[in-house]
Backbone as JSON Lines, residues from 0, in Angstrom:
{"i":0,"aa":"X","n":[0.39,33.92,2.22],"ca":[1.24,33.99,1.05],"c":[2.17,32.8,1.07]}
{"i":1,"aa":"X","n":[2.48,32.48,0.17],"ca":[3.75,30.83,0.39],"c":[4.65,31.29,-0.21]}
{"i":2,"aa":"X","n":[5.77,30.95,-0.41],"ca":[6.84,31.08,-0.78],"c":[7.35,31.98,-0.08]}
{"i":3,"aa":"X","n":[9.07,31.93,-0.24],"ca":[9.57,32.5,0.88],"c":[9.41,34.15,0.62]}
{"i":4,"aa":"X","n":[9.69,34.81,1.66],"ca":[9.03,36.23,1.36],"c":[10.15,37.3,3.02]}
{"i":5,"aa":"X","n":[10.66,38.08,2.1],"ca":[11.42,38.97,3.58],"c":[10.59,40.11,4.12]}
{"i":6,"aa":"X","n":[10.26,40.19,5.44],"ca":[9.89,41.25,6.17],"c":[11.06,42.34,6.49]}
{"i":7,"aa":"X","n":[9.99,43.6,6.62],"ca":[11.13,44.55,7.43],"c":[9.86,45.77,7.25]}
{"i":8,"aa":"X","n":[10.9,47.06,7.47],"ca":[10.51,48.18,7.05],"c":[11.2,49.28,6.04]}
{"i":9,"aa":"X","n":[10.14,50.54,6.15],"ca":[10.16,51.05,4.85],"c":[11.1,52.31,5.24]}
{"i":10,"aa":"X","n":[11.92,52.56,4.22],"ca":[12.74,53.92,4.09],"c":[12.8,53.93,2.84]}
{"i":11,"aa":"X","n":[11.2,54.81,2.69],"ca":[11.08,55.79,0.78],"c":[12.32,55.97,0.28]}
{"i":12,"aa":"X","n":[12.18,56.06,-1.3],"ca":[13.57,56.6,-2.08],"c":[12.21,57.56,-3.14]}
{"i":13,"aa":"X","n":[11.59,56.98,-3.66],"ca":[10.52,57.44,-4.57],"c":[9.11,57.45,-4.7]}
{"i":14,"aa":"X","n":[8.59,58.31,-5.27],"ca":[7.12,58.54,-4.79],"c":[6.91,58.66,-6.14]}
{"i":15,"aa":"X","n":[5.18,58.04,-6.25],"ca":[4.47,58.15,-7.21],"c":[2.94,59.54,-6.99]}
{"i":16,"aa":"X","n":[2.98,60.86,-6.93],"ca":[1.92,61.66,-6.22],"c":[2.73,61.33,-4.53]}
{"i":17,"aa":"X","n":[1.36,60.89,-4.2],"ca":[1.41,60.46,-2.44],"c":[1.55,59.35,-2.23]}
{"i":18,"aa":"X","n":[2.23,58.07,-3.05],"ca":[2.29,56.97,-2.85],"c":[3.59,56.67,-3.12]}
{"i":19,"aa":"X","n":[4.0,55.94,-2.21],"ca":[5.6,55.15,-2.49],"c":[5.76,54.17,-4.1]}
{"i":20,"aa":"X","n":[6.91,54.64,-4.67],"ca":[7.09,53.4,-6.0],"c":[8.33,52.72,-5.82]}
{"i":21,"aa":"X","n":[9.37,53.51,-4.86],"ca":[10.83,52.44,-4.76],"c":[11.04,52.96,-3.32]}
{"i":22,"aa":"X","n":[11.72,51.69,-2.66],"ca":[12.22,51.57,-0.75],"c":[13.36,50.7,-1.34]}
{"i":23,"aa":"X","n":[13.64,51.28,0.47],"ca":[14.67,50.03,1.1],"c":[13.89,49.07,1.92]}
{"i":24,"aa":"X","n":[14.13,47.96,2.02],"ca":[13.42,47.54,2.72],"c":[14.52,47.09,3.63]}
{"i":25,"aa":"X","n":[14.65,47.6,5.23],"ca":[15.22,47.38,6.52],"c":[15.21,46.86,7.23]}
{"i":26,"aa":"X","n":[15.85,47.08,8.41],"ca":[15.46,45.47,9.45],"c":[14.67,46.3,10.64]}
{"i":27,"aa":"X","n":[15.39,47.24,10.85],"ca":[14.13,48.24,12.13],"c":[14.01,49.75,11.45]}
{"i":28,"aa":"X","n":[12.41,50.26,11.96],"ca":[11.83,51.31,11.92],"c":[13.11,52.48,12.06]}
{"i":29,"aa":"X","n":[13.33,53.11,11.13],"ca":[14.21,54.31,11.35],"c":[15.47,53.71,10.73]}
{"i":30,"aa":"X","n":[15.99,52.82,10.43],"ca":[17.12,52.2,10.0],"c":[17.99,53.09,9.23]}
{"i":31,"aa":"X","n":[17.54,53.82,8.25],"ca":[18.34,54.55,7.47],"c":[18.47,55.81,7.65]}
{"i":32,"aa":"X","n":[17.83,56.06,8.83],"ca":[17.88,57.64,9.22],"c":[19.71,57.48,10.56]}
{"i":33,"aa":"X","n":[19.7,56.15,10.98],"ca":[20.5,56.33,11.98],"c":[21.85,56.1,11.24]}
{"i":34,"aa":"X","n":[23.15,56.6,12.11],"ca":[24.34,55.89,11.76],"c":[25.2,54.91,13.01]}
{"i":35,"aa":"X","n":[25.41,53.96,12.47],"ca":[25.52,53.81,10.63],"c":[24.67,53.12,9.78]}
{"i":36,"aa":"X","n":[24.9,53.36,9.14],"ca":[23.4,52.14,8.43],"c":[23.46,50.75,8.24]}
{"i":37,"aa":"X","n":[22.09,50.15,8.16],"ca":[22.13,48.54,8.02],"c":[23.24,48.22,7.14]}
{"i":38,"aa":"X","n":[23.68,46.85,7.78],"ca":[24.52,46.01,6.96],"c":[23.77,45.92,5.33]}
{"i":39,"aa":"X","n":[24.56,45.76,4.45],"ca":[24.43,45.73,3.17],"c":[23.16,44.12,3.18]}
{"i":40,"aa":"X","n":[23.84,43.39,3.66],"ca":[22.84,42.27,3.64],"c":[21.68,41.97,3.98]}
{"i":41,"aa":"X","n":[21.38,42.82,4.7],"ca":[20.31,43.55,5.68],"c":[19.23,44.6,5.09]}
{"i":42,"aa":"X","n":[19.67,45.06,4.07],"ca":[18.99,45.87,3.33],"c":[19.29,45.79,1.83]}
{"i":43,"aa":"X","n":[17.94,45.58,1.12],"ca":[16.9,45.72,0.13],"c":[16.49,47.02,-0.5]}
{"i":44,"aa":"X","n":[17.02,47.27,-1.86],"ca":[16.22,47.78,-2.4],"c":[14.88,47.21,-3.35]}
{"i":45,"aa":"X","n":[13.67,48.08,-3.11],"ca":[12.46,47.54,-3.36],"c":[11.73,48.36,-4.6]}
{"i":46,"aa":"X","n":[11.97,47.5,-5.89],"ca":[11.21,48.53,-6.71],"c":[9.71,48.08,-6.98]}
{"i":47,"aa":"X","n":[8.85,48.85,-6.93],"ca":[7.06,48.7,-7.26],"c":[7.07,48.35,-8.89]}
{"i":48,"aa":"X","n":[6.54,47.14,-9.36],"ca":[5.96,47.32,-10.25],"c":[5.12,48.96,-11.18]}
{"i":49,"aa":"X","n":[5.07,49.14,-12.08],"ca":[4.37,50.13,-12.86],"c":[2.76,49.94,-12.44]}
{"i":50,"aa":"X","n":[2.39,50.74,-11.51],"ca":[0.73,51.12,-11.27],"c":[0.37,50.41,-10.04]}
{"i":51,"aa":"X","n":[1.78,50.08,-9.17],"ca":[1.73,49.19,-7.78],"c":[2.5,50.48,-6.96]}
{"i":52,"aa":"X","n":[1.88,50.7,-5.98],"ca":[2.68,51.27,-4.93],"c":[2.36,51.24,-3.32]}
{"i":53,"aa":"X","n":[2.83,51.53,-2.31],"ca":[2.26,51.27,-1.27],"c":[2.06,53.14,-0.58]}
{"i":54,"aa":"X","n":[1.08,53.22,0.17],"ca":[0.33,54.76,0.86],"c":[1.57,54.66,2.21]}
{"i":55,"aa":"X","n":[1.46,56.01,1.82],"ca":[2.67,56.48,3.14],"c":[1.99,55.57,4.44]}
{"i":56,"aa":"X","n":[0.18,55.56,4.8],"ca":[-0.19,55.28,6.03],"c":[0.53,53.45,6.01]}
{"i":57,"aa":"X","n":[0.65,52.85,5.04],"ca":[1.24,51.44,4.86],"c":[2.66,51.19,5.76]}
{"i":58,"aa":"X","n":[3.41,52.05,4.88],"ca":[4.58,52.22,5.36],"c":[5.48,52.72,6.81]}
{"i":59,"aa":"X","n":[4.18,52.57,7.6],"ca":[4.52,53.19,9.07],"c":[4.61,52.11,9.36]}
{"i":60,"aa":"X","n":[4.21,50.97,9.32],"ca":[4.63,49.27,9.89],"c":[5.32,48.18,9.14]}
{"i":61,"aa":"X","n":[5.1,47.06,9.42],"ca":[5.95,46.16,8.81],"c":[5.63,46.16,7.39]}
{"i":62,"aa":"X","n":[6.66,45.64,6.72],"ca":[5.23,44.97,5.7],"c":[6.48,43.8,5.28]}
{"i":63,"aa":"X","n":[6.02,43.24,4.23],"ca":[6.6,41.82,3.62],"c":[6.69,42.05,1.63]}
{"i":64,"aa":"X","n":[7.95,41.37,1.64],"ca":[7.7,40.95,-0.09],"c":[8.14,39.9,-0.57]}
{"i":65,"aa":"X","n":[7.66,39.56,-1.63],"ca":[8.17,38.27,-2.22],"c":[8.65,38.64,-3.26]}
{"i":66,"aa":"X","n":[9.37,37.7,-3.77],"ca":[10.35,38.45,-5.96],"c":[11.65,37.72,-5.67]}
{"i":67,"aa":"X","n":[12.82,37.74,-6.94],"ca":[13.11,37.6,-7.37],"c":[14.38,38.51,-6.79]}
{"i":68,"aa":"X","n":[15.41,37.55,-5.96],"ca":[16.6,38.79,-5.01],"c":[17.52,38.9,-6.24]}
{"i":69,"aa":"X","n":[17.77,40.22,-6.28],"ca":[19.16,40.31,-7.38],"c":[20.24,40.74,-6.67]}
{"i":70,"aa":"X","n":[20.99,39.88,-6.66],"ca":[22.48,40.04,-5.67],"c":[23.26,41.44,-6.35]}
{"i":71,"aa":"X","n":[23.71,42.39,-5.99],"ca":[24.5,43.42,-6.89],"c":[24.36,44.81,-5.59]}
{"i":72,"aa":"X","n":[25.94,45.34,-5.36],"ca":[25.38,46.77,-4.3],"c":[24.71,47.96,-5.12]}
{"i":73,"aa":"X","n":[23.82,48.46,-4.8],"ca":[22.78,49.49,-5.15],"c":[23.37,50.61,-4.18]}
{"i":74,"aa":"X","n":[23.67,51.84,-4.93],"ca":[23.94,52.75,-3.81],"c":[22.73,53.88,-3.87]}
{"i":75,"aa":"X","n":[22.21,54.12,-3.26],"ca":[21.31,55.54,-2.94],"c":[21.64,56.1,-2.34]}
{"i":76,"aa":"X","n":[20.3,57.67,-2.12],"ca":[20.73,59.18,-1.28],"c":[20.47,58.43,0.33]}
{"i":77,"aa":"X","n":[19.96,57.56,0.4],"ca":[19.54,56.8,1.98],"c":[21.04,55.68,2.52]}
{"i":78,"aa":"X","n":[21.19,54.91,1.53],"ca":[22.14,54.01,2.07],"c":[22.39,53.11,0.74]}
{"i":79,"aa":"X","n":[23.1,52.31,1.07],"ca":[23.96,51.12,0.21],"c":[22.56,49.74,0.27]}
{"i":80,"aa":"X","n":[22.82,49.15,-0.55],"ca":[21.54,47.87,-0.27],"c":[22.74,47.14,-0.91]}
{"i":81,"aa":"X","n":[22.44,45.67,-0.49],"ca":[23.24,44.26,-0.88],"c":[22.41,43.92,-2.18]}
{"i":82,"aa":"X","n":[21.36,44.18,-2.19],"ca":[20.76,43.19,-3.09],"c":[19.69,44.25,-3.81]}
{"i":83,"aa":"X","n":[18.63,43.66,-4.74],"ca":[17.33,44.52,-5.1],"c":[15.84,43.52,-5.33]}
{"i":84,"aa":"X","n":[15.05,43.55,-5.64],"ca":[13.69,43.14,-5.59],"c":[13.3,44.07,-6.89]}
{"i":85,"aa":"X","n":[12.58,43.79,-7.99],"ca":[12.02,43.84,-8.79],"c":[10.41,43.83,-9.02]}
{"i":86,"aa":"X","n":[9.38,44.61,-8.76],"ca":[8.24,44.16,-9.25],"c":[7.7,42.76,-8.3]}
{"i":87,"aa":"X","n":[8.1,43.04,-6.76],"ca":[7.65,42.09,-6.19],"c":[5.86,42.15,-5.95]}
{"i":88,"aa":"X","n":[5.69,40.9,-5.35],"ca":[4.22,40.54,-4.21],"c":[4.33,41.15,-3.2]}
{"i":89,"aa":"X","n":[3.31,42.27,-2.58],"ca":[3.64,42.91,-0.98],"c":[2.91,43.57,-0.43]}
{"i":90,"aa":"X","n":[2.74,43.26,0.71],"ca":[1.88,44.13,1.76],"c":[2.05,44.41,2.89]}
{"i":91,"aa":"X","n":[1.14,44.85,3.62],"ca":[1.28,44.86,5.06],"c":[1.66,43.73,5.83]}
{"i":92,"aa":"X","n":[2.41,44.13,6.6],"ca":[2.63,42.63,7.58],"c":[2.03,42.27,8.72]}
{"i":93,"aa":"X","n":[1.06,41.39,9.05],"ca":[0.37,41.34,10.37],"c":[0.76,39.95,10.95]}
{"i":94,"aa":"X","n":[0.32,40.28,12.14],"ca":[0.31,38.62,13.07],"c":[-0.84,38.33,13.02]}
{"i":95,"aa":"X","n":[-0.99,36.62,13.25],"ca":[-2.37,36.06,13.73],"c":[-2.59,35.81,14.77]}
C-alpha cells in the first residue's frame, strides 16, 4: 500500500450482523479495556465505509488504514479518540 497509513488494533464500537462497521483504532491489543485509556493522540476513531467492514476473526491482530485524519475529540462508550478516519483503505497487517 503507499501512502502513509497508521497501524494498531481493534476495539469495536459497531457492528454490521457479525462484522465490525466503526473502531478505535489503538496502539496495543486490549487498550480500551484497561485503565486508563490510550492517550487521545494515540487513538483513532475508525469509521467503515457503507458495505466495507472488517470479520471479528480480522480484528484479533493488527491491521492498518489509510484516509483522511480529522483532528476533533470523539467521545465514545470505549474511550475519547484525538482524531477520526472516514471511509478509509484497510486491512490486515502482516510482516514480510
Amino acid at each position: 500500500m503507499g501512502g502513509p497509513h497508521r497501524a494498531g488494533f481493534v476495539a469495536p464500537l459497531t457492528y454490521d450482523g457479525d462484522e465490525i462497521a466503526e473502531f478505535l483504532l489503538v496502539p496495543y491489543f486490549g487498550a480500551c479495556i484497561h485503565v486508563p485509556p490510550s492517550p487521545l493522540n494515540q487513538t483513532v476513531v475508525i469509521t467503515l465505509a457503507e458495505g466495507d467492514s472488517l470479520s471479528l476473526e480480522e480484528s484479533w491482530g493488527a491491521v492498518w488504514v489509510a484516509g483522511t485524519l480529522d483532528a476533533g475529540v470523539a467521545d465514545t462508550a470505549l474511550a475519547s479518540a484525538g482524531c477520526s478516519i472516514a471511509g478509509p483503505v484497510f486491512g490486515t497487517y502482516t510482516t514480510q
